[in-house]
C-alpha positions as CSV (number, residue, x, y, z in Angstrom):
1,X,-13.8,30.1,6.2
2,X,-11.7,28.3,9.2
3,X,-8.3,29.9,10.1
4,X,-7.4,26.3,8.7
5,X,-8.9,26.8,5.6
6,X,-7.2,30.9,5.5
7,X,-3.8,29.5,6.0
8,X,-4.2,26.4,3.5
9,X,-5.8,28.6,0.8
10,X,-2.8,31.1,1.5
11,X,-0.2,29.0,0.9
12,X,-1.9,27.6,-2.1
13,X,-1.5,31.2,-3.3
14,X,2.1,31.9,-2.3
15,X,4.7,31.7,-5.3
16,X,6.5,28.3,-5.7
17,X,10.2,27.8,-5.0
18,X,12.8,26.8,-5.8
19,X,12.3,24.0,-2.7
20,X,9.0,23.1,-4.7
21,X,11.4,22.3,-8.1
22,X,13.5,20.3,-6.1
23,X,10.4,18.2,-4.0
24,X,8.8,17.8,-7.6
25,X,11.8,16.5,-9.5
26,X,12.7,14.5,-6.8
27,X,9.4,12.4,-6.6
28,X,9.6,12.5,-10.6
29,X,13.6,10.9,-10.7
30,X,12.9,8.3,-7.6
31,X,9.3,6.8,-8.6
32,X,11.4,6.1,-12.4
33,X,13.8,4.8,-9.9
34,X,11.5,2.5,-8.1
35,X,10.4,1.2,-11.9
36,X,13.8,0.5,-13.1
37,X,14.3,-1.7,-10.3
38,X,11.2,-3.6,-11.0
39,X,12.4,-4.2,-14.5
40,X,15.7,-5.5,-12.8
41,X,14.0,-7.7,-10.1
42,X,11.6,-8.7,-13.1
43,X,14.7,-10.7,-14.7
44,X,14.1,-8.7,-17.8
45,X,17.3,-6.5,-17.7
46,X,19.8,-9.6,-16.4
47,X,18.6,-9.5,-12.8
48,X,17.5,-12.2,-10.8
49,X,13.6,-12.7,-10.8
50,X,12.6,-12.0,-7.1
51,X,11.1,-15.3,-6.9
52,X,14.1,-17.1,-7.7
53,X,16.4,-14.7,-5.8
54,X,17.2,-15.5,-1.8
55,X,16.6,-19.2,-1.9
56,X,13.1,-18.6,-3.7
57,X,11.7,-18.4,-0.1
58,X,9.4,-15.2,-1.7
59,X,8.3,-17.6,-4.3
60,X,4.4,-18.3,-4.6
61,X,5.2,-21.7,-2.4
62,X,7.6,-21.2,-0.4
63,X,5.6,-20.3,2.7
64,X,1.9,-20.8,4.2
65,X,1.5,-16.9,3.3
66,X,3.1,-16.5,0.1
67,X,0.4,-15.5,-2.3
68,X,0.0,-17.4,-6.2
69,X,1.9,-15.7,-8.6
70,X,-0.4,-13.8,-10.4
71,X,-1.1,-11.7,-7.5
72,X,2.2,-10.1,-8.1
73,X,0.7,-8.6,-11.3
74,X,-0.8,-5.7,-9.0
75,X,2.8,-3.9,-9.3
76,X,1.8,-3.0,-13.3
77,X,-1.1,-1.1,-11.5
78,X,0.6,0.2,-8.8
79,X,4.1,1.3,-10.8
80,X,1.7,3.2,-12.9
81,X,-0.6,4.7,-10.2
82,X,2.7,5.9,-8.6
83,X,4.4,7.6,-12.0
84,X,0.5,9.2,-12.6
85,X,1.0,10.8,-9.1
86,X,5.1,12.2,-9.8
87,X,3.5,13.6,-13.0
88,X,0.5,14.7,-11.5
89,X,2.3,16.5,-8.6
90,X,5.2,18.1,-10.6
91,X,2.6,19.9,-12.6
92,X,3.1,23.4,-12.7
93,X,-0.4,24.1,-10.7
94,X,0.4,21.3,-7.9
95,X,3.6,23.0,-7.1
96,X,2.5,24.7,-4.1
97,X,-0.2,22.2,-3.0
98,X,-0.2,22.0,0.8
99,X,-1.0,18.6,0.2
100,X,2.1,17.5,-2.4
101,X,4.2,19.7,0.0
102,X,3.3,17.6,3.3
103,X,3.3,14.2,1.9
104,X,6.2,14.6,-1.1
105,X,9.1,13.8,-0.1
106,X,7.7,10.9,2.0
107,X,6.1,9.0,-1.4
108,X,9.6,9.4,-2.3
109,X,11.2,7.6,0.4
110,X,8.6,5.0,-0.4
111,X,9.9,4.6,-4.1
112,X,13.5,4.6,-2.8
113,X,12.7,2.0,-0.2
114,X,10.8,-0.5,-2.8
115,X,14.2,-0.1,-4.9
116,X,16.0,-0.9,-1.7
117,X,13.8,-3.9,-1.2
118,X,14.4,-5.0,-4.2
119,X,18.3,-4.5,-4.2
120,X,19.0,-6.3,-0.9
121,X,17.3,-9.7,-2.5
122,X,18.6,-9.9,-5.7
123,X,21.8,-10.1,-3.3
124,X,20.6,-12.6,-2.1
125,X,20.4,-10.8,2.2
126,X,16.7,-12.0,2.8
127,X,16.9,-11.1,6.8
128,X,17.7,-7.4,5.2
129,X,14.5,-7.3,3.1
130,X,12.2,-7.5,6.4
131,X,13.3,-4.4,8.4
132,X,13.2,-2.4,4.4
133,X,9.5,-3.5,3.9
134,X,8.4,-2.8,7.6
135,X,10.0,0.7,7.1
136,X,8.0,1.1,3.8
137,X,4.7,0.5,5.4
138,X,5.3,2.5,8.6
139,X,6.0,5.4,5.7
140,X,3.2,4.5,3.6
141,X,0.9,4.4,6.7
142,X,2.0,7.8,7.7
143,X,1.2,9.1,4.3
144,X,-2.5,7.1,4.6
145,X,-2.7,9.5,7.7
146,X,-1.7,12.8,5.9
147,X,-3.9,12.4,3.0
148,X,-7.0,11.5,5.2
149,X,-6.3,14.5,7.3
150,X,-5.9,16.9,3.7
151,X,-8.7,16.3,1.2
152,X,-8.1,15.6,-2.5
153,X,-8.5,19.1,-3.9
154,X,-10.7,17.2,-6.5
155,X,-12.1,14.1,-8.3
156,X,-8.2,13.9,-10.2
157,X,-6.3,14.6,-7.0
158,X,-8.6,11.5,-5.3
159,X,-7.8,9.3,-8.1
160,X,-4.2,9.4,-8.6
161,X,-2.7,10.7,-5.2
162,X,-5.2,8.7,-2.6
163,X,-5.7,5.8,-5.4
164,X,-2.4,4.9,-5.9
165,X,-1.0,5.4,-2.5
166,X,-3.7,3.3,-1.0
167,X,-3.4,0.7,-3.5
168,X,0.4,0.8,-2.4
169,X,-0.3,0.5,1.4
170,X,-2.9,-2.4,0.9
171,X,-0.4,-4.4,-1.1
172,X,2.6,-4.2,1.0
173,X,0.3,-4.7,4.2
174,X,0.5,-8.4,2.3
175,X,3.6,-8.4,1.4
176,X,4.9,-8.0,4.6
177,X,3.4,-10.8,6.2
178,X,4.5,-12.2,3.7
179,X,7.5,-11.3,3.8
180,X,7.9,-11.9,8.0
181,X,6.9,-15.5,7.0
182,X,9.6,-16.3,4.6
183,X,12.0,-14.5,6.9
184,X,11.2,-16.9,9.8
185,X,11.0,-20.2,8.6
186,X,14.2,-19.9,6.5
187,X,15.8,-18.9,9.7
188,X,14.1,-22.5,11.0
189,X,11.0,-20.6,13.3
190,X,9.1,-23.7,14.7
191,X,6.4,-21.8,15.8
192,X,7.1,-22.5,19.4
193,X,5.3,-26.0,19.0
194,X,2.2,-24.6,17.2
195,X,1.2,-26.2,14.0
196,X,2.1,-24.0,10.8
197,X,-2.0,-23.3,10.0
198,X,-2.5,-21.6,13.3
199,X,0.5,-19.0,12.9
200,X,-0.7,-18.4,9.2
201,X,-4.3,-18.2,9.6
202,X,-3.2,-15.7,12.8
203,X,-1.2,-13.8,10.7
204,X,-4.2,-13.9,7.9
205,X,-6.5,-12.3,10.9
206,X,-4.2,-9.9,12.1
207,X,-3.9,-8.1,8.0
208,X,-7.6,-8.4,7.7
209,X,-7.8,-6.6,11.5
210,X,-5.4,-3.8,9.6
211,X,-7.6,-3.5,6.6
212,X,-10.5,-3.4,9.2
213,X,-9.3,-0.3,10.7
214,X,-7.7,1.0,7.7
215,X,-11.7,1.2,6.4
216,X,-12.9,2.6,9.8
217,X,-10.3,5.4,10.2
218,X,-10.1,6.1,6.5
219,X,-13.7,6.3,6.1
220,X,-14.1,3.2,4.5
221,X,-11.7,4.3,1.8
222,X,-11.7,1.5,-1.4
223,X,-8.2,1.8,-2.8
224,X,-6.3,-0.1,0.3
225,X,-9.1,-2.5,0.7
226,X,-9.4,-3.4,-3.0
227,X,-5.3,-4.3,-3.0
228,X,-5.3,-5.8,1.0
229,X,-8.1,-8.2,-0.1
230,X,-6.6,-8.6,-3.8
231,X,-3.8,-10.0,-1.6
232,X,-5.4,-12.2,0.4
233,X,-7.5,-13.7,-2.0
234,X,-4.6,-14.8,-4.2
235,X,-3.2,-16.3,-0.6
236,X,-6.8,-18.6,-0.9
237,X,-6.1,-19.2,-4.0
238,X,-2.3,-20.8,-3.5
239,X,-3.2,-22.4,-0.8
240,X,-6.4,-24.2,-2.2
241,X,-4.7,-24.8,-5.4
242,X,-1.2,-25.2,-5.4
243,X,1.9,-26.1,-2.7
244,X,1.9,-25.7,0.1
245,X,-1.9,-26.9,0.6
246,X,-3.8,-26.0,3.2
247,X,-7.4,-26.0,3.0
248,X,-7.8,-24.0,6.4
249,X,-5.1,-21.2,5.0
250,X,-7.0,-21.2,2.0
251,X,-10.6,-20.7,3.6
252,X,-9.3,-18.2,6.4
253,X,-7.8,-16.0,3.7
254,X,-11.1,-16.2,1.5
255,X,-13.0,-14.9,4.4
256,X,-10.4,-12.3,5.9
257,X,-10.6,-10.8,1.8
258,X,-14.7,-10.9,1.9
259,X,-14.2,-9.3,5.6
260,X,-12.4,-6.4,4.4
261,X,-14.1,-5.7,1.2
262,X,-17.8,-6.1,3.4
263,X,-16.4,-4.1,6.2
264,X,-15.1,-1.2,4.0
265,X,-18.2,-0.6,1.8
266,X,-20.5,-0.6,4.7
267,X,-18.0,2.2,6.7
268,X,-17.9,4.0,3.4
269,X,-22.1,3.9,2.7
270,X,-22.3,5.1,6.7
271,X,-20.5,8.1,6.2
272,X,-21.6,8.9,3.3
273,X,-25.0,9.1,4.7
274,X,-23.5,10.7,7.6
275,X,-21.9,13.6,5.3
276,X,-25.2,13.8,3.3
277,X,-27.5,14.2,6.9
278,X,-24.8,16.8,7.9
279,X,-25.4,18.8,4.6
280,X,-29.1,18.5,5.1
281,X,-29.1,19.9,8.8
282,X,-26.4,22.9,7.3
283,X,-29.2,23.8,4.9
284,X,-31.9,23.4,6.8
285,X,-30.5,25.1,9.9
286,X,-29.8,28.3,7.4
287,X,-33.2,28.0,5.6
């Protein structure tokens, strides 16, 4: 055993806390947060629905970017992945996982910042919402980084921490071109004298680049491709189907999905060859 693997397994034995309680409930109280706040953006509980709020210009046409509507259906999934991980975590044997302990109060500030989001455009402060969702993926991101450098201590562990997390990251990836879009053109961005396909079919390359290297450095990891290219394709799909049309959009965003979903499972069949040859040499190198 490494003197890695002494000081993780260590502190997995160490008693909990009371820092532990506080981590877990916190996590717990802030991802019902972040789903209370859906409910309110929703319009279900008297709020404004998010694509009517701040001038509709989040809407599914309000930009070259904007995906159709019923890509916005990956919340359920992702709402639910994150409230499987504050349960999960604030079990009695996660409480003094190295793992929940590095990356906890992080997912927490992720939950807090969606609710943000969501507050600053049902008042109706679009600029605001852009500088909120960059700071959610920058925190997401970091916490794609932790979790790659500390294993799932199982196949449960995968599942609901790196699943939902990555499902998260993938999605807002989107969003937040998305959202940079809307942001600009309602502030009257003429694109320096470039037509309106070129910056959105740039800013369609640049998120499939992300998912690219999300795949390499993550091992080809499916959660934030599956999401990042759910995404995209629903940007095809407005585009090639609805207002504002653009049949270049439309195409570019089709492939930039395909790229990152192709580019994923071959990094993820590579090293899984690559962790099954290192096995084999282990073995044989001991036989």
């Amino acid at each position: 055993m490494t003197s890695t693997e002494t000081r993780t397994q260590a502190t997995a034995n160490a008693p909990g806390t009371a820092a532990d309680t506080v981590r877990q409930v916190v996590v717990l109280v802030t991802s019902l947060l972040a789903i209370a706040a859906a409910f309110i953006g929703s319009g279900a509980a008297g709020g404004t629905p998010i694509q009517d709020a701040a001038g509709g210009w989040l809407d599914a046409d309000s930009t070259l970017i904007a995906p159709a509507r019923p890509a916005f259906g990956i919340w359920s999934v992702i709402y639910t992945g994150m409230l499987a991980y504050a349960i999960f975590q604030v079990l009695p044997a996660q409480r003094t996982s190295s793992r929940h302990r590095r990356i906890g109060y992080a997912v927490a500030a992720s939950l807090v910042l969606n609710a943000v989001w969501i507050g600053v455009v049902q008042l109706d402060l679009l600029w605001a919402s852009l500088p909120v969702i960059v700071a959610l993926v920058v925190v997401l991101a970091w916490l794609f980084v932790q979790l790659r450098r500390m294993p799932p201590s199982g196949v449960v562990d995968a599942v609901v921490t790196d699943g939902s997390i990555g499902l998260y990251l993938g999605w807002v990836i989107v969003a937040t071109a998305a959202n940079a879009t809307a942001v600009l053109q309602a502030a009257g961005f003429d694109g320096w004298a470039l037509p309106a396909e070129a910056w959105a079919i740039g800013v369609i390359a640049a998120a499939a680049a992300i998912g690219v290297a999300l795949a390499w450095w993550g091992r080809g990891r499916i959660a934030p491709a599956l999401s990042l290219a759910w995404g995209l394709s629903w940007v095809a799909v407005g585009r090639l189907t609805d207002e504002p049309a653009s049949a270049p959009t439309g195409i570019a965003a089709a492939i930039a999905a395909s790229v990152v979903i192709v580019v994923t499972l071959v990094v993820r069949i590579g090293a899984g060859r690559s962790t099954r040859d290192d096995r084999g040499v282990g073995t044989s190198g001991h036989g």
